[in-house]
C-alpha positions, 0 to 999 in steps of 0.5 A, a space after each residue: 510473411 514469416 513465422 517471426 513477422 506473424 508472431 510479432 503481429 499477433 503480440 502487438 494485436 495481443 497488447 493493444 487489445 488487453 488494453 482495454 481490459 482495465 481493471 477495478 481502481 481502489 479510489 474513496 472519498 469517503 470518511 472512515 471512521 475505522 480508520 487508524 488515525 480515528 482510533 489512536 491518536 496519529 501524530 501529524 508527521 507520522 500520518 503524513 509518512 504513512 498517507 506517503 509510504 503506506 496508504 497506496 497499498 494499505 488503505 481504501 485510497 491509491 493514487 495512481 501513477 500513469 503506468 496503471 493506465 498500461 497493461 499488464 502493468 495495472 493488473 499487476 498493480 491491481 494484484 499487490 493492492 487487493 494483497 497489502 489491503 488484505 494484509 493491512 488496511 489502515 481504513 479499517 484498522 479500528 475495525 480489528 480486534 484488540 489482538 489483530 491491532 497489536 499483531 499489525 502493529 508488531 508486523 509494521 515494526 518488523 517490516 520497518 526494521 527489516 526493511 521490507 516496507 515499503 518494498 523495494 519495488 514501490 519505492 524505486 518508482 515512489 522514490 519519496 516513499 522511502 523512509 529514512 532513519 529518522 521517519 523509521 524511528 519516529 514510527 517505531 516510537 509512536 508504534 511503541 507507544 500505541 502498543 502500549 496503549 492498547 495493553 492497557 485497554 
């Protein structure tokens, strides 16, 4: 057996075992009460942008593709949830102090019009996750609004 035949095996050994190797799923049923929508009020339309666009990476609740069953491909995606809900976790939102809410807010409205998020990579696969001008503006409108809001509490 050759050096090339030797290494192929051994790889594909290599990949079915870390398949068994799954990691830890961000999956909740439960009610949040710290949750944006709980805190400010969230008009339906933007809710329901948000729970389409954002809340995979950004809450306590993703809806897994079937990729996250192959690895290494779940472990990649296991990496950029903890990361985004590290960054934003719109289930504890109301959980943040007054100044770390305007300071997200402000970090959405920047990620939104610089088109950063939702990042290019989700949205290749999650093609409905993509916003389009009209679902951008009505964000930054209700952005707009709820940062003014918070100014006056």
């Amino acid at each position: 057996m050759g050096r090339v035949t030797k290494s192929l095996l051994f790889l594909s050994g290599l990949l079915v075992v870390i398949q068994f190797i799954q990691p830890e799923r961000n999956i909740s049923i439960q009610a949040y009460p710290a949750d944006i929508s709980r805190t400010y009020p969230v008009p339906e339309k933007v809710q329901g942008i948000l729970k389409t666009s954002c809340y995979d990476c950004h809450s306590n609740n993703t809806r897994y593709p079937w990729y996250a069953n192959i690895q290494p491909g779940g472990w990649w995606l296991a990496w950029h949830i903890r990361e985004g809900k590290q960054e934003l976790n719109f289930n504890e939102f109301g959980k943040y102090s007054s100044r770390r809410q305007q300071s997200k807010l402000k970090a959405i409205t920047g990620s939104i019009e610089d088109g950063t998020m939702p990042i290019s990579s989700y949205t290749l696969i999650h093609r409905n996750a993509r916003l389009t001008k009209a679902e951008q503006d009505l964000i930054l409108d209700w952005i707009e609004k709820t940062k003014d809001s918070l100014l006056k509490n």
